[in-house]
Backbone atoms as SQL, in Angstrom:
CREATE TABLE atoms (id INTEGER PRIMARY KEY, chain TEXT, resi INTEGER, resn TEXT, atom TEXT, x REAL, y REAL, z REAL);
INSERT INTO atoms VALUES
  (1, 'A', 1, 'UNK', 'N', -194.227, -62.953, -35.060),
  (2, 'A', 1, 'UNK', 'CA', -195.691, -62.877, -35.226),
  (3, 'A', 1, 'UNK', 'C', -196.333, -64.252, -35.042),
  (4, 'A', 2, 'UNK', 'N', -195.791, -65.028, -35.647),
  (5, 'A', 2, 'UNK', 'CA', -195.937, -66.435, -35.753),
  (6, 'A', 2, 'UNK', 'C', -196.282, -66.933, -34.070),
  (7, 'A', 3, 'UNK', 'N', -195.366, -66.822, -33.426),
  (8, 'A', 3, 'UNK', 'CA', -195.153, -66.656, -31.913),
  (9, 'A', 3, 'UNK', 'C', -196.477, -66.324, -31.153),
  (10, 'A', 4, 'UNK', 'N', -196.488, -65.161, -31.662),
  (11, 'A', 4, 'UNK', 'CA', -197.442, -64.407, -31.057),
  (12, 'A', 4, 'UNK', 'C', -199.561, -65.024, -30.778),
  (13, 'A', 5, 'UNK', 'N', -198.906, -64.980, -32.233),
  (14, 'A', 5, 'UNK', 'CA', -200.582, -66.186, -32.738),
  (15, 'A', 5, 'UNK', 'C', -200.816, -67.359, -31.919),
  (16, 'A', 6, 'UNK', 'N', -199.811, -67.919, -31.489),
  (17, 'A', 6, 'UNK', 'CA', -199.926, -69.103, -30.876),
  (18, 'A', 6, 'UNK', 'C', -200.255, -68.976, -29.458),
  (19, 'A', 7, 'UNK', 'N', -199.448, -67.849, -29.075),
  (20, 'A', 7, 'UNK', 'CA', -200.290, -67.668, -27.785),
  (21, 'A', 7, 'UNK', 'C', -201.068, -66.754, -27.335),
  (22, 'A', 8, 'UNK', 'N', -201.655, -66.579, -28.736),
  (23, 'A', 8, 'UNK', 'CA', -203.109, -65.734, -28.735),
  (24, 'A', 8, 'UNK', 'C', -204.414, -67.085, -28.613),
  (25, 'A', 9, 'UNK', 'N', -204.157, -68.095, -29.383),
  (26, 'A', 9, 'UNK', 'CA', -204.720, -68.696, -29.555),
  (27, 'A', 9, 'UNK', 'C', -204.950, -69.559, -28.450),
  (28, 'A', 10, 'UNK', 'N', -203.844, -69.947, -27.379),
  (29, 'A', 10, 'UNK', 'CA', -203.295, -70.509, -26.337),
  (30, 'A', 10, 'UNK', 'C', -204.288, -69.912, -25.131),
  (31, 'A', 11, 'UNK', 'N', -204.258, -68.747, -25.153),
  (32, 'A', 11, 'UNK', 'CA', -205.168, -67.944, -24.540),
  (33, 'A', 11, 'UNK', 'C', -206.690, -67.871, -24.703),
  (34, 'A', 12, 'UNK', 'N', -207.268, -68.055, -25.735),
  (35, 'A', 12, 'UNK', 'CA', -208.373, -68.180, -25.954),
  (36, 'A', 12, 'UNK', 'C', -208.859, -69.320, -25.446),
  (37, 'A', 13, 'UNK', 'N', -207.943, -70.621, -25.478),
  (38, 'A', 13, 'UNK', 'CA', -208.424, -71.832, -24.787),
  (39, 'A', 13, 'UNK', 'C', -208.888, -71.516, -23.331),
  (40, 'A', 14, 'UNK', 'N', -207.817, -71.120, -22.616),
  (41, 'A', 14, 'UNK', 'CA', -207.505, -71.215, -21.408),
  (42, 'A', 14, 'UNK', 'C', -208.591, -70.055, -20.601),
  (43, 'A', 15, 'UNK', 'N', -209.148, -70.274, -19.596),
  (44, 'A', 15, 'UNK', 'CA', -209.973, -68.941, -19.215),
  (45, 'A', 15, 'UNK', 'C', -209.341, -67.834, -18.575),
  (46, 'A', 16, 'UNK', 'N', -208.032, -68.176, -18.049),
  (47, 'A', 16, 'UNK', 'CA', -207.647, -67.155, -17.817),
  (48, 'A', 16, 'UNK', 'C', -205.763, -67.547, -17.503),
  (49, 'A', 17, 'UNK', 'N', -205.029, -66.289, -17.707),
  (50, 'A', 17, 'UNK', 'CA', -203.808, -66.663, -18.467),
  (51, 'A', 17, 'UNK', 'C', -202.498, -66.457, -17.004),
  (52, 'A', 18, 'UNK', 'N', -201.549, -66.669, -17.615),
  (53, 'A', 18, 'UNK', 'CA', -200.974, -67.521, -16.342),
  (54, 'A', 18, 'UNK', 'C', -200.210, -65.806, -15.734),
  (55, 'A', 19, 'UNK', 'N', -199.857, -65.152, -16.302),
  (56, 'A', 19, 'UNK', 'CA', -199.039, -63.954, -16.118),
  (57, 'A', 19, 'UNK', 'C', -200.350, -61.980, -16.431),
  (58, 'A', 20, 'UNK', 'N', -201.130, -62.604, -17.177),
  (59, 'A', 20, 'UNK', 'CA', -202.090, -61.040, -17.540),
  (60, 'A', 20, 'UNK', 'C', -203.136, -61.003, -16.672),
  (61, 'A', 21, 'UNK', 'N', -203.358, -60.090, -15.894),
  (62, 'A', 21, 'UNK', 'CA', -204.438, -59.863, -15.047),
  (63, 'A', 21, 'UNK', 'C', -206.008, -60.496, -16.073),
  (64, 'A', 22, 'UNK', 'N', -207.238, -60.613, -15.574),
  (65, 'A', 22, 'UNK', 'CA', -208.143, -61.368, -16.350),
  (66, 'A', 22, 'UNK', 'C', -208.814, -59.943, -16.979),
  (67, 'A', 23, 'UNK', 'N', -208.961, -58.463, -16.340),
  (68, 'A', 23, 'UNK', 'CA', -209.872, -57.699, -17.061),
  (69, 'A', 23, 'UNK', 'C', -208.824, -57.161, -18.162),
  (70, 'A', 24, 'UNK', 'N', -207.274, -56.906, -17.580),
  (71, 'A', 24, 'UNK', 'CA', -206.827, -56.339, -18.753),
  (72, 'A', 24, 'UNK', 'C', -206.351, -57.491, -20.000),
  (73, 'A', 25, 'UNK', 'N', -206.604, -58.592, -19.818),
  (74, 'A', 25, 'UNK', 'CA', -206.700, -59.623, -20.780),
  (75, 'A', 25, 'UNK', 'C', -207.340, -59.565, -22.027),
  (76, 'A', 26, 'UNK', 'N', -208.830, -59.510, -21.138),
  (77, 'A', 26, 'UNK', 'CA', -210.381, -59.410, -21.863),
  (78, 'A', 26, 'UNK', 'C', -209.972, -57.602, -22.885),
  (79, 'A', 27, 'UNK', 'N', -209.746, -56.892, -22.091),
  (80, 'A', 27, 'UNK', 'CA', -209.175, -55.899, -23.138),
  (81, 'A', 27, 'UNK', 'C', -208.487, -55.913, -24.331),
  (82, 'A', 28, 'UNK', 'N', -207.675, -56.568, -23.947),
  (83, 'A', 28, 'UNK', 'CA', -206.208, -56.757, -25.023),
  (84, 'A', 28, 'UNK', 'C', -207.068, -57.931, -26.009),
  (85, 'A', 29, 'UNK', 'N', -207.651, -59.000, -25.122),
  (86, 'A', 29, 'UNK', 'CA', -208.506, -59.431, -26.433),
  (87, 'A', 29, 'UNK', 'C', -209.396, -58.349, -27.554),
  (88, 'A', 30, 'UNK', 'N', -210.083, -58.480, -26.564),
  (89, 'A', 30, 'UNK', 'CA', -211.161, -57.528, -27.432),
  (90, 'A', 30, 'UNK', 'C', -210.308, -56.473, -28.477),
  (91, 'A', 31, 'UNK', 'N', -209.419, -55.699, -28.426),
  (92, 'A', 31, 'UNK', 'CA', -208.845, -54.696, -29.136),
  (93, 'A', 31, 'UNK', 'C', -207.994, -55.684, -30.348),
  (94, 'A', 32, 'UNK', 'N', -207.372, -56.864, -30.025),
  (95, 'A', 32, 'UNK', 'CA', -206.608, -57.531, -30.934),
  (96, 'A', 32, 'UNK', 'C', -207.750, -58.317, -31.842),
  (97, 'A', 33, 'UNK', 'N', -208.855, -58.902, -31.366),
  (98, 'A', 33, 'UNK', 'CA', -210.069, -58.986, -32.245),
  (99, 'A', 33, 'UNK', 'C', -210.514, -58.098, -33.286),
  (100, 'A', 34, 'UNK', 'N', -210.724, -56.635, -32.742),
  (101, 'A', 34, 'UNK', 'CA', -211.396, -55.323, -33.317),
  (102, 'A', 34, 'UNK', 'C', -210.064, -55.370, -34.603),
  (103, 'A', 35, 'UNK', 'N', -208.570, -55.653, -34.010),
  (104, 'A', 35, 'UNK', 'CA', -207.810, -55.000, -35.097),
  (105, 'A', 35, 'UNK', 'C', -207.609, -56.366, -36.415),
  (106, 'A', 36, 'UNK', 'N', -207.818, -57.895, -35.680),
  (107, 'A', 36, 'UNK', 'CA', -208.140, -58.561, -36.757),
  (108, 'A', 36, 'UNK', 'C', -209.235, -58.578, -37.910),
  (109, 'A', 37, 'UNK', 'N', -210.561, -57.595, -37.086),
  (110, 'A', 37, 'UNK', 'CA', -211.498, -58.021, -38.144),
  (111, 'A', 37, 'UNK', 'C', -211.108, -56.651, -39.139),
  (112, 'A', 38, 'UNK', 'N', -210.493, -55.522, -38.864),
  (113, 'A', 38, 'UNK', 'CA', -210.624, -54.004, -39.655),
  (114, 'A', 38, 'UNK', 'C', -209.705, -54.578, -40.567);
């Protein structure tokens, strides 16, 4: 998990990520946002 955070966070810097397409990115953000704030 620990892992994970880091390159969640890694990602947020960066505008767009070296291996995830950019719209299904913005998805996977958005849904991992929605499930941090519930």
């Amino acid at each position: 998990n620990s892992v994970k955070n880091k390159v969640e966070s890694v990602e947020e810097e960066k505008p767009e990520p070296l291996t995830v397409p950019v719209p299904a990115k913005k998805e996977n953000d958005n849904k991992k946002k929605w499930m941090k704030r519930i």
